[in-house]
C-alpha positions, 0 to 999 in steps of 0.5 A: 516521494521518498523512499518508503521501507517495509514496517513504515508508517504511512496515511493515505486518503480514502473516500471515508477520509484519512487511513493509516497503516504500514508498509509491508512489500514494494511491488515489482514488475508483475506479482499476485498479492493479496488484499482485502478479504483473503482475495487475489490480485494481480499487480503491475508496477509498470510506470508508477511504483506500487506499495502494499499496506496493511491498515492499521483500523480494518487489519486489510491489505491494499495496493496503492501507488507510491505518490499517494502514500504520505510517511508518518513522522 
């Protein structure tokens, strides 16, 4: 996986198929973000590196770890 910045495109699969979006933080440790519909989550990156992104069709952010993302060219 290569190191991914904020504002980089990337594109994950979803069970609808391929979404795209940007990255907007890496997630540390333990932080409260938000996702989804203006709803609080609170996320571990323990093991396995987190990335918040914001999809590009439904405007929403997700958490997603870092090895699911693929960097758009």
């Amino acid at each position: 996986m290569s190191k991914l910045s904020k504002g980089e495109d990337v594109s994950w699969n979803t069970p609808q198929g391929k979404t795209s979006g940007k990255v907007v933080k890496k997630v540390k440790g333990t932080q409260s973000v938000t996702v989804g519909n203006n709803k609080k989550r609170t996320v571990k990156a323990s093991d396995e590196d987190k990335v918040v992104v914001k999809s590009k069709k439904s405007g929403k952010q997700a958490v997603h770890s870092a090895k699911s993302l693929k960097k758009e060219t």
